[in-house]
PDB file of N, CA, C and O in Angstrom:
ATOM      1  N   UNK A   1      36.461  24.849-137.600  1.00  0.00           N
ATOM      2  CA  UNK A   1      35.788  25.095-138.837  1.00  0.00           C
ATOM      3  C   UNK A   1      35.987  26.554-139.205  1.00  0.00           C
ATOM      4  O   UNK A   1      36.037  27.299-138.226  1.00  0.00           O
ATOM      5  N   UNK A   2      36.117  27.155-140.439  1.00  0.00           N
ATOM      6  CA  UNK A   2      36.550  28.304-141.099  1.00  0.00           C
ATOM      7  C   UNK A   2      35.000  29.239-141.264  1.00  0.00           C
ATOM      8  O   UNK A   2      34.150  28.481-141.732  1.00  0.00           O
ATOM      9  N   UNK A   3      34.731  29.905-141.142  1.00  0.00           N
ATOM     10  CA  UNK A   3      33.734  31.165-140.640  1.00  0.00           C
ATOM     11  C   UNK A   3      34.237  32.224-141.508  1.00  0.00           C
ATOM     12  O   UNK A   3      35.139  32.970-141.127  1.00  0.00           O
ATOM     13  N   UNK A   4      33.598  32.342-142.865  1.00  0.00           N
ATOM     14  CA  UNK A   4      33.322  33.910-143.223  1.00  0.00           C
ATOM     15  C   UNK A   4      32.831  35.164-143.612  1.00  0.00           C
ATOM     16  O   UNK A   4      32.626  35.338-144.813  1.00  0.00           O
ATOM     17  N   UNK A   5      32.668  35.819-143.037  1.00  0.00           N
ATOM     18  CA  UNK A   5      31.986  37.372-142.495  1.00  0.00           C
ATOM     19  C   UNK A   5      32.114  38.160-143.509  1.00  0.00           C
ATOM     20  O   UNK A   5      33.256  38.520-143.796  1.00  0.00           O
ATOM     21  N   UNK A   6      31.049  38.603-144.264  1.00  0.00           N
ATOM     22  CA  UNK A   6      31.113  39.278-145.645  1.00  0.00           C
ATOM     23  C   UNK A   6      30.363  40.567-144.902  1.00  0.00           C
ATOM     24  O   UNK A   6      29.164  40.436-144.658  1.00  0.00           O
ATOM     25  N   UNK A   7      31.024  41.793-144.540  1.00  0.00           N
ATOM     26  CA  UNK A   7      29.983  42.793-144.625  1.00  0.00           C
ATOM     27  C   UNK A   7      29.859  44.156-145.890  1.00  0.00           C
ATOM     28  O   UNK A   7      30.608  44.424-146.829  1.00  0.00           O
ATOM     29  N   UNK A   8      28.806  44.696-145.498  1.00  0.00           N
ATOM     30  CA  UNK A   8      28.411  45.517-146.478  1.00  0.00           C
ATOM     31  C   UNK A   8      29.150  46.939-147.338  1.00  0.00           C
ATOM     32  O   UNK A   8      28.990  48.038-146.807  1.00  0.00           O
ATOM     33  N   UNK A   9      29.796  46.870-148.413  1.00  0.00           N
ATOM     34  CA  UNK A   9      30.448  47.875-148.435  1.00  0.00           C
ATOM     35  C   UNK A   9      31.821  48.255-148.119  1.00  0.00           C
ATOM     36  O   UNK A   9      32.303  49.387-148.084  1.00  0.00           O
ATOM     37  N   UNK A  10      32.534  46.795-147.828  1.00  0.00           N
ATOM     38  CA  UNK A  10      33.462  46.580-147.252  1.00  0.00           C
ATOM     39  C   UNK A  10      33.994  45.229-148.184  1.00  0.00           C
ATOM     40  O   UNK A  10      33.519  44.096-148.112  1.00  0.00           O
ATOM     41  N   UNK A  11      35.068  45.662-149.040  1.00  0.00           N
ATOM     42  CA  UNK A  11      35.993  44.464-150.173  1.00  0.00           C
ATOM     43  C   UNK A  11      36.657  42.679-149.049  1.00  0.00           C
ATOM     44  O   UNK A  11      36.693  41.476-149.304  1.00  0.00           O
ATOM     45  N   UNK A  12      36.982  43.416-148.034  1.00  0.00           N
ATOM     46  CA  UNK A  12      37.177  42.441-147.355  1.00  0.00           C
ATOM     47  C   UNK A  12      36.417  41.756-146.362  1.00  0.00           C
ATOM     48  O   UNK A  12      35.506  42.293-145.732  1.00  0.00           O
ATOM     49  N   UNK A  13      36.820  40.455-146.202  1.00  0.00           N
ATOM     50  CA  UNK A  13      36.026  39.718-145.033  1.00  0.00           C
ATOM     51  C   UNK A  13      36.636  39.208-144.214  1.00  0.00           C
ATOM     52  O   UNK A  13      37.800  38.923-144.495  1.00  0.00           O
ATOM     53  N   UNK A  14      36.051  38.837-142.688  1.00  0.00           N
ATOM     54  CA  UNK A  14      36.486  38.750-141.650  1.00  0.00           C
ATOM     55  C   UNK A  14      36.264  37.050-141.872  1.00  0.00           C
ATOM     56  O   UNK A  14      35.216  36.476-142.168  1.00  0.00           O
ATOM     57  N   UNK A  15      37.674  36.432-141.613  1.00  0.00           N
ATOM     58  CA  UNK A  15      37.953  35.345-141.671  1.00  0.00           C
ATOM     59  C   UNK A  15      38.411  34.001-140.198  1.00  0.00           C
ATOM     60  O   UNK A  15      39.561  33.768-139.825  1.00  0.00           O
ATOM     61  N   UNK A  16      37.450  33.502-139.777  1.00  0.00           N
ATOM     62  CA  UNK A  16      38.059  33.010-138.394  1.00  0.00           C
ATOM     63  C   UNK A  16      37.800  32.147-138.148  1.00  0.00           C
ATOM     64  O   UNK A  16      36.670  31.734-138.408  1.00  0.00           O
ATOM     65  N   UNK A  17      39.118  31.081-137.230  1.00  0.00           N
ATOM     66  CA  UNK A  17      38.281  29.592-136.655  1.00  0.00           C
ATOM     67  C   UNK A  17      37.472  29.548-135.636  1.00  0.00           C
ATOM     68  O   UNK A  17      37.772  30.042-134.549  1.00  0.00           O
ATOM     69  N   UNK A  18      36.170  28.851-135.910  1.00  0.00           N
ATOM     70  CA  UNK A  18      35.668  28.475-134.669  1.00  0.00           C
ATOM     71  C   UNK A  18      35.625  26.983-134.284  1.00  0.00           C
ATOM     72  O   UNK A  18      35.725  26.095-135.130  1.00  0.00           O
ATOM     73  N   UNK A  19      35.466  26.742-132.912  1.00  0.00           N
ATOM     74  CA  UNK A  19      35.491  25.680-132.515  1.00  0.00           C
ATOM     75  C   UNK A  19      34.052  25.024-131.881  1.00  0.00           C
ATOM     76  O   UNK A  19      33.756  24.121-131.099  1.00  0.00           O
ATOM     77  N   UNK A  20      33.364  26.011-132.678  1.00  0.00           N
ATOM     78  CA  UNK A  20      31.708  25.596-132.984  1.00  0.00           C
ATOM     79  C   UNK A  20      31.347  24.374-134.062  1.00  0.00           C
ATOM     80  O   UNK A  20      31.915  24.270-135.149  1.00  0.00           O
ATOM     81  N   UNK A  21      30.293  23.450-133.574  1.00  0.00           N
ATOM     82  CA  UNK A  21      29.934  23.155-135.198  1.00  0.00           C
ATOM     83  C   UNK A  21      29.249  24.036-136.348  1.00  0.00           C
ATOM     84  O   UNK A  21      28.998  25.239-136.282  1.00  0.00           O
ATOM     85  N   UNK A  22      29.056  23.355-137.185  1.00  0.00           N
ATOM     86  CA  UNK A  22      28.382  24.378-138.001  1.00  0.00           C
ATOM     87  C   UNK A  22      26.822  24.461-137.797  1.00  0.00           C
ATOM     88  O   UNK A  22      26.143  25.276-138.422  1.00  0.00           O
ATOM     89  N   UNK A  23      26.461  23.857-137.178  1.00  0.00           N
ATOM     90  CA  UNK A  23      24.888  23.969-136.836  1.00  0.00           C
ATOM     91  C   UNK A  23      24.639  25.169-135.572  1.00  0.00           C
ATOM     92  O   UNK A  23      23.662  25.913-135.651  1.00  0.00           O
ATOM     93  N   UNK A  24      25.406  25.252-134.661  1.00  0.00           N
ATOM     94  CA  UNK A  24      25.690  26.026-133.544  1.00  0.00           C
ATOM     95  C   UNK A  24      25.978  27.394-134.726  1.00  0.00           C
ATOM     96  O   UNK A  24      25.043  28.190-134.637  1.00  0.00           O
ATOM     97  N   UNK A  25      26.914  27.783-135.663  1.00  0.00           N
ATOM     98  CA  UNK A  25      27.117  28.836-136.306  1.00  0.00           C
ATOM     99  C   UNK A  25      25.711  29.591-136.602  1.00  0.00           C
ATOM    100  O   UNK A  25      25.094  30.551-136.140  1.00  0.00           O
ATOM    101  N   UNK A  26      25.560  28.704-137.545  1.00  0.00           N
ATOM    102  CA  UNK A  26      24.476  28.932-138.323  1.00  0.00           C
ATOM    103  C   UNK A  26      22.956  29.428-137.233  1.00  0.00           C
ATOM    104  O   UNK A  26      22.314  30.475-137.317  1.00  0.00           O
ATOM    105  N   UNK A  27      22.722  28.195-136.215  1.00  0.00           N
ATOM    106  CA  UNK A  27      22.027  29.051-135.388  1.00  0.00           C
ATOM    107  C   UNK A  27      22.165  30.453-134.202  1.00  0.00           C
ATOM    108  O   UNK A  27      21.300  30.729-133.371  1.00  0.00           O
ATOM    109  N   UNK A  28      23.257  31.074-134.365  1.00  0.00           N
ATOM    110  CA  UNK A  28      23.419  31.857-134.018  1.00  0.00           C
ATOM    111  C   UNK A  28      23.133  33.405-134.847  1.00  0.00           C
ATOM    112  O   UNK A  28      22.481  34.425-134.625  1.00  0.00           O
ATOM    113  N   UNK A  29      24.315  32.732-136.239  1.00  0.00           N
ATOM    114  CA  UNK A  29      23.716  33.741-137.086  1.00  0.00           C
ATOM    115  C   UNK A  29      22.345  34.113-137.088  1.00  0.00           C
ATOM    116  O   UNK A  29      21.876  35.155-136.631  1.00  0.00           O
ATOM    117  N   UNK A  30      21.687  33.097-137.689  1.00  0.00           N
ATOM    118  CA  UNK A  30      19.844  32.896-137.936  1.00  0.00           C
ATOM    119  C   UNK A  30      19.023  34.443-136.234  1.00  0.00           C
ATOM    120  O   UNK A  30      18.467  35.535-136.116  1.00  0.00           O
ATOM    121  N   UNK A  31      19.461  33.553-135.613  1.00  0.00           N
ATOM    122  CA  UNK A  31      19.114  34.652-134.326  1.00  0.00           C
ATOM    123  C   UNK A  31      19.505  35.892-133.854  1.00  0.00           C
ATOM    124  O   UNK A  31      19.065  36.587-132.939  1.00  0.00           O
ATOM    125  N   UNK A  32      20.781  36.106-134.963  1.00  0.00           N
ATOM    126  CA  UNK A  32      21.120  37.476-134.754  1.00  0.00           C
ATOM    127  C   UNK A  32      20.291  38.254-135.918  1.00  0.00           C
ATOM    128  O   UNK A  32      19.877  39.404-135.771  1.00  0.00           O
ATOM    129  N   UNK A  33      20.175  37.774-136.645  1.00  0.00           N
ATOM    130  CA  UNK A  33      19.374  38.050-137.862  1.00  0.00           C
ATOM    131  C   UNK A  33      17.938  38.551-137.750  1.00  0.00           C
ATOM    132  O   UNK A  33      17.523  39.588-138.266  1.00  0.00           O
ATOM    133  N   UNK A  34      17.123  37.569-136.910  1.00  0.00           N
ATOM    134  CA  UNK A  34      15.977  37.672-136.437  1.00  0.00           C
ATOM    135  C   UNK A  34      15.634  38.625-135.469  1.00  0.00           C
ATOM    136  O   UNK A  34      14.515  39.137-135.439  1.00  0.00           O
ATOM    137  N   UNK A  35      16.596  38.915-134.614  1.00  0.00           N
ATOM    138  CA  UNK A  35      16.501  39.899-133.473  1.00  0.00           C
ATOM    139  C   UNK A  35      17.094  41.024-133.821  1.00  0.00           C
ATOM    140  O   UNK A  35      17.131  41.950-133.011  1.00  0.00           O
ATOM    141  N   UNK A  36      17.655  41.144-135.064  1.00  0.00           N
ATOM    142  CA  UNK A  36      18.489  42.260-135.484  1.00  0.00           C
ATOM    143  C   UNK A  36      19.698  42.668-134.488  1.00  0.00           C
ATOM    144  O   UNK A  36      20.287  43.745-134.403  1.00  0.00           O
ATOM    145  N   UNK A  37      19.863  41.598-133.840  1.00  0.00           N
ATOM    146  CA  UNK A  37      21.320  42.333-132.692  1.00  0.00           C
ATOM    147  C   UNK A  37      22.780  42.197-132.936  1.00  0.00           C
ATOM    148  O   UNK A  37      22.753  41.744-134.080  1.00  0.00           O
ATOM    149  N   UNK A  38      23.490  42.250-132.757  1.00  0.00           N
ATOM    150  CA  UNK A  38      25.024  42.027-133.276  1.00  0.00           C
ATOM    151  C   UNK A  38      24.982  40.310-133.213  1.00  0.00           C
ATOM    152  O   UNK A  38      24.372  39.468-132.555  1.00  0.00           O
ATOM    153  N   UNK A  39      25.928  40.314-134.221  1.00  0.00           N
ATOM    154  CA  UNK A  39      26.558  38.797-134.388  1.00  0.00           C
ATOM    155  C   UNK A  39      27.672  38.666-133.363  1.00  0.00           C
ATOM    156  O   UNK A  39      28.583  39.493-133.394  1.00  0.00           O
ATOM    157  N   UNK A  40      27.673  37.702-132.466  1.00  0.00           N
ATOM    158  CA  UNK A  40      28.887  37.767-131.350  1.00  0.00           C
ATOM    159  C   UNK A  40      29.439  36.219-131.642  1.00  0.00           C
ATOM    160  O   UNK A  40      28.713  35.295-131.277  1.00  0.00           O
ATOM    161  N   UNK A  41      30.546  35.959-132.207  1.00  0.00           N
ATOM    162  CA  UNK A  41      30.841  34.364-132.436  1.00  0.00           C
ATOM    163  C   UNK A  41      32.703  34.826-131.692  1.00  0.00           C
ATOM    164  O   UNK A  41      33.253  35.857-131.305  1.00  0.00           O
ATOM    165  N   UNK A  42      33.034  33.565-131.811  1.00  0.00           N
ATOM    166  CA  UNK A  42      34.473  33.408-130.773  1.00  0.00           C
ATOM    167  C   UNK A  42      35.107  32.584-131.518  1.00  0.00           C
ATOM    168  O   UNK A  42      34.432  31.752-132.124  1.00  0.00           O
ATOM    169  N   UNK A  43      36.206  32.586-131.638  1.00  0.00           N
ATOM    170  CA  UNK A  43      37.288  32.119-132.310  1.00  0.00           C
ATOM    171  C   UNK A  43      38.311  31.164-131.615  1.00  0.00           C
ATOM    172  O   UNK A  43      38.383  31.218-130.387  1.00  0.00           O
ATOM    173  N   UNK A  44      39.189  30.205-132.373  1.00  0.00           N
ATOM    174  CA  UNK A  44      39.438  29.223-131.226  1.00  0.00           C
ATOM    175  C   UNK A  44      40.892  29.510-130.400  1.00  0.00           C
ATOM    176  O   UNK A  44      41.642  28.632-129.971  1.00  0.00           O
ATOM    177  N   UNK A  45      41.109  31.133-130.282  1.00  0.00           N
ATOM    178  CA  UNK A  45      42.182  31.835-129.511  1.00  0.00           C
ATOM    179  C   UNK A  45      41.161  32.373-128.372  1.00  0.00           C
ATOM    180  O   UNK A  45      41.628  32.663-127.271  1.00  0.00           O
ATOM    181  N   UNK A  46      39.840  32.504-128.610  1.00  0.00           N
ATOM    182  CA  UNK A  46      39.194  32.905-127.201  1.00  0.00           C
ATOM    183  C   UNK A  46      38.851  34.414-127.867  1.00  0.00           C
ATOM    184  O   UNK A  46      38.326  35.240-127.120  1.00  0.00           O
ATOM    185  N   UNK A  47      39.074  34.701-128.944  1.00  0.00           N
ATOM    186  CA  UNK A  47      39.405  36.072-129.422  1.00  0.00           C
ATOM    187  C   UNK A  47      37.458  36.649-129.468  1.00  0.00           C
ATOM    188  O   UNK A  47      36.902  35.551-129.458  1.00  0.00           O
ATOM    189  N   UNK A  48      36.645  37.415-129.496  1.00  0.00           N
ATOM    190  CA  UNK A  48      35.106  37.513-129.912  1.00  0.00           C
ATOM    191  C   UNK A  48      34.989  38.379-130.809  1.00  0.00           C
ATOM    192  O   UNK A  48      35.566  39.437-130.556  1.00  0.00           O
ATOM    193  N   UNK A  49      34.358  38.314-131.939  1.00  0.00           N
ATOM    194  CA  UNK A  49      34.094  39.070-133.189  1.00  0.00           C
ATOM    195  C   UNK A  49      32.544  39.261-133.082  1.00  0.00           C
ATOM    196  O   UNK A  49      31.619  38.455-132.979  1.00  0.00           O
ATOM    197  N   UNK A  50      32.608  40.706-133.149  1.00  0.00           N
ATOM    198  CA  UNK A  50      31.100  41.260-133.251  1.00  0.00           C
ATOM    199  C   UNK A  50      30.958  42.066-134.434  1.00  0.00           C
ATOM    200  O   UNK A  50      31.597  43.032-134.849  1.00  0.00           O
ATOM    201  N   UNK A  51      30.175  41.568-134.782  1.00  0.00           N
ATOM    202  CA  UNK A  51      29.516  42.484-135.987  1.00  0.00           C
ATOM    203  C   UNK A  51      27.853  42.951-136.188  1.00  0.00           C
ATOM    204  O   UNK A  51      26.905  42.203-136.426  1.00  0.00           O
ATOM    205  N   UNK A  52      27.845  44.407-136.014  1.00  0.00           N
ATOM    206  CA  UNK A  52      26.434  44.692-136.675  1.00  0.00           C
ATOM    207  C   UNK A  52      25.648  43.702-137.277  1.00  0.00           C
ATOM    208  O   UNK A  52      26.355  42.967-137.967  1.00  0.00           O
ATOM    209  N   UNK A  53      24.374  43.369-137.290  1.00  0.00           N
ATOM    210  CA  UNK A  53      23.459  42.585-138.003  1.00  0.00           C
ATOM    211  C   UNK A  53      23.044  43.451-139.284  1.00  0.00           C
ATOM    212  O   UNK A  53      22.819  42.907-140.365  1.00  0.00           O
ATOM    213  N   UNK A  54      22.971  44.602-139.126  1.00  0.00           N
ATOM    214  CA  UNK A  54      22.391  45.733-140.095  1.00  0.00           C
ATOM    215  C   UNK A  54      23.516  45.772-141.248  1.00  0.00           C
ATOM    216  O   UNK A  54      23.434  46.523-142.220  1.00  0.00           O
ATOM    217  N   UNK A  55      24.490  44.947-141.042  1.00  0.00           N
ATOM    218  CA  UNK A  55      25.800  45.019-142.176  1.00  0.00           C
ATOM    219  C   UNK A  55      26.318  43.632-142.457  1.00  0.00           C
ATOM    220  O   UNK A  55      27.396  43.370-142.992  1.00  0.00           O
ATOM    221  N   UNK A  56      25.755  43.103-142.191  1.00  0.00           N
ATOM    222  CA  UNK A  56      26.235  41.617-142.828  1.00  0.00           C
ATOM    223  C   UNK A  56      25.606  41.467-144.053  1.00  0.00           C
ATOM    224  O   UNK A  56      24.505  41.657-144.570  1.00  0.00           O
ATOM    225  N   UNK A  57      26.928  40.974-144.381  1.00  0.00           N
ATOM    226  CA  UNK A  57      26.416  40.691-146.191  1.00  0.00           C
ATOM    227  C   UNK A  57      26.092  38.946-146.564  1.00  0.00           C
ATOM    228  O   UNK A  57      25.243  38.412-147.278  1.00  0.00           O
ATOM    229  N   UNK A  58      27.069  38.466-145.812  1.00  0.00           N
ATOM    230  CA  UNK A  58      27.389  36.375-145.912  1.00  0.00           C
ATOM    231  C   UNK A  58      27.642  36.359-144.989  1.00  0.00           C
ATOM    232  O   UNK A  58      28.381  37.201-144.479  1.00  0.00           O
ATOM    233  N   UNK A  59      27.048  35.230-144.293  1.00  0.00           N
ATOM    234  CA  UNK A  59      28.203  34.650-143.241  1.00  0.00           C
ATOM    235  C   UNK A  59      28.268  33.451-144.535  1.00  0.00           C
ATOM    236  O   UNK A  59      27.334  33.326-145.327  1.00  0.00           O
ATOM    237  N   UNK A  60      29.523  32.610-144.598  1.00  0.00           N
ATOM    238  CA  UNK A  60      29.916  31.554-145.209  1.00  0.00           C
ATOM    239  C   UNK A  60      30.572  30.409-143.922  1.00  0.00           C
ATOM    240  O   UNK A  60      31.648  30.608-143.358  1.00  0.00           O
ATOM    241  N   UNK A  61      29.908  29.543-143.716  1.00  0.00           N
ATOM    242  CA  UNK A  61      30.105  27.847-142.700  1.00  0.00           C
ATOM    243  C   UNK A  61      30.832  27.212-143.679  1.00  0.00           C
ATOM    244  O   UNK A  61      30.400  26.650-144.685  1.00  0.00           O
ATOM    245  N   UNK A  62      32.450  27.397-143.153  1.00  0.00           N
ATOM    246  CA  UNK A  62      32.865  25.997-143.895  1.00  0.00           C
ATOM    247  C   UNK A  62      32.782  24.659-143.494  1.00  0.00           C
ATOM    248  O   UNK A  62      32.509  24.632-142.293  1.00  0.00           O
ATOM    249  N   UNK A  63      32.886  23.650-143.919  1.00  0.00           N
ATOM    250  CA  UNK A  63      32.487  22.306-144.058  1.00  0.00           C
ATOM    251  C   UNK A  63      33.194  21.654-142.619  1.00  0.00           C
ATOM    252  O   UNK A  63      34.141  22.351-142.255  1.00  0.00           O
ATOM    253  N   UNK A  64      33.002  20.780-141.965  1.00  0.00           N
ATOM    254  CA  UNK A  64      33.498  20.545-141.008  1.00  0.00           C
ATOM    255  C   UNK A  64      34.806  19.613-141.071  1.00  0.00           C
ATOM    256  O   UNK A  64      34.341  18.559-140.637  1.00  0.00           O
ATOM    257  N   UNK A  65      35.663  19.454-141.246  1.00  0.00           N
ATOM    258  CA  UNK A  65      37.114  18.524-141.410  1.00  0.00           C
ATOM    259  C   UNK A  65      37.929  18.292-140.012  1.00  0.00           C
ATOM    260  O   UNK A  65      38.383  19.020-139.129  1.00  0.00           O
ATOM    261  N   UNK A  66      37.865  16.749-140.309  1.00  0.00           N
ATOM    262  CA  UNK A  66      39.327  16.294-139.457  1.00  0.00           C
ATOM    263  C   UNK A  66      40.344  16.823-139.962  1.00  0.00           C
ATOM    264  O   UNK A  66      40.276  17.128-141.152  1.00  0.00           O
ATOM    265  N   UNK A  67      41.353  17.039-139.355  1.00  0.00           N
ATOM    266  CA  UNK A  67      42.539  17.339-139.537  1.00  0.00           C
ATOM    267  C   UNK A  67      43.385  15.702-139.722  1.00  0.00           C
ATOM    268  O   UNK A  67      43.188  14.769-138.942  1.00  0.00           O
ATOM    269  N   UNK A  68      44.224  15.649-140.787  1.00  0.00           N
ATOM    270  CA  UNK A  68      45.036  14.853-140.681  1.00  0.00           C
ATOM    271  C   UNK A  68      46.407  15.253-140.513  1.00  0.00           C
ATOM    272  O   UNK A  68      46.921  16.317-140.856  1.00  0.00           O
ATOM    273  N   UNK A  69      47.042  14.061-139.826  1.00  0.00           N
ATOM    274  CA  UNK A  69      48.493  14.409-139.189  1.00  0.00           C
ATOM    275  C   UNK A  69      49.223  13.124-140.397  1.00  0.00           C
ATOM    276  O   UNK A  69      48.700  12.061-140.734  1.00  0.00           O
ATOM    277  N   UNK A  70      50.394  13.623-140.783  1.00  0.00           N
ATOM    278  CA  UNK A  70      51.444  13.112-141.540  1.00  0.00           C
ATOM    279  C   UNK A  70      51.116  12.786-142.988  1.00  0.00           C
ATOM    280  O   UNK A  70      49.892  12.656-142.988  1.00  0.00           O
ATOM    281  N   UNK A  71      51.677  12.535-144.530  1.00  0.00           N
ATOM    282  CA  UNK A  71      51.919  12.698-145.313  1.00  0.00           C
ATOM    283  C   UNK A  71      50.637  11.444-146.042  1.00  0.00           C
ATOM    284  O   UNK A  71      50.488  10.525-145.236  1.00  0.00           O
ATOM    285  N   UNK A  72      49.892  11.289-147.126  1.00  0.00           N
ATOM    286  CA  UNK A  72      48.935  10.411-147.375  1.00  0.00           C
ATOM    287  C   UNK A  72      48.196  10.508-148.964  1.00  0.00           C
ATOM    288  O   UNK A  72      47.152  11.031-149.354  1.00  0.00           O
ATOM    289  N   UNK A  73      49.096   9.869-149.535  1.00  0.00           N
ATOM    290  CA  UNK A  73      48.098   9.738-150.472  1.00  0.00           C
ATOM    291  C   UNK A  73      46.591  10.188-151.372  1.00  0.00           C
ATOM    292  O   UNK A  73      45.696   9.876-150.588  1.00  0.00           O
ATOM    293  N   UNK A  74      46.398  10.361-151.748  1.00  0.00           N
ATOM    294  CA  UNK A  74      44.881  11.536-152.051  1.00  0.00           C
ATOM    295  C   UNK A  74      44.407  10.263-153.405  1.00  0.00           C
ATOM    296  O   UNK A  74      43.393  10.431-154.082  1.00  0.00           O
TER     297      UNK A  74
END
């Protein structure tokens, strides 16, 4: 699922897969929020993105999707 990180004062955002659901996201955010401590989420290279709580602007949860394999109709 696609994860993105809007912080403050800053044109760009930090864009990444996780291999979280989006309920797991979201409650993480929520608790970094609450405790004011860094946002620590992981990406599905193993990679960890931390960000200040004091500078988040969005987190944005994208929608959860199967992936489809080969060519199909819409």
């Amino acid at each position: 699922m696609e994860v993105k990180i809007g912080i403050q004062n800053i044109g760009r955002e930090i864009v990444l897969e996780s291999a979280q659901d989006a309920d797991a996201v979201a409650k993480v955010v929520a608790e970094s929020l609450a405790k004011g401590t860094e946002l620590r989420l992981s990406d599905e290279k193993g990679r960890q993105i931390i960000v200040p709580a004091n500078v988040l602007g969005y987190v944005e949860i994208g929608a959860e999707e199967v992936r489809r394999v080969g060519f199909g109709a819409l």
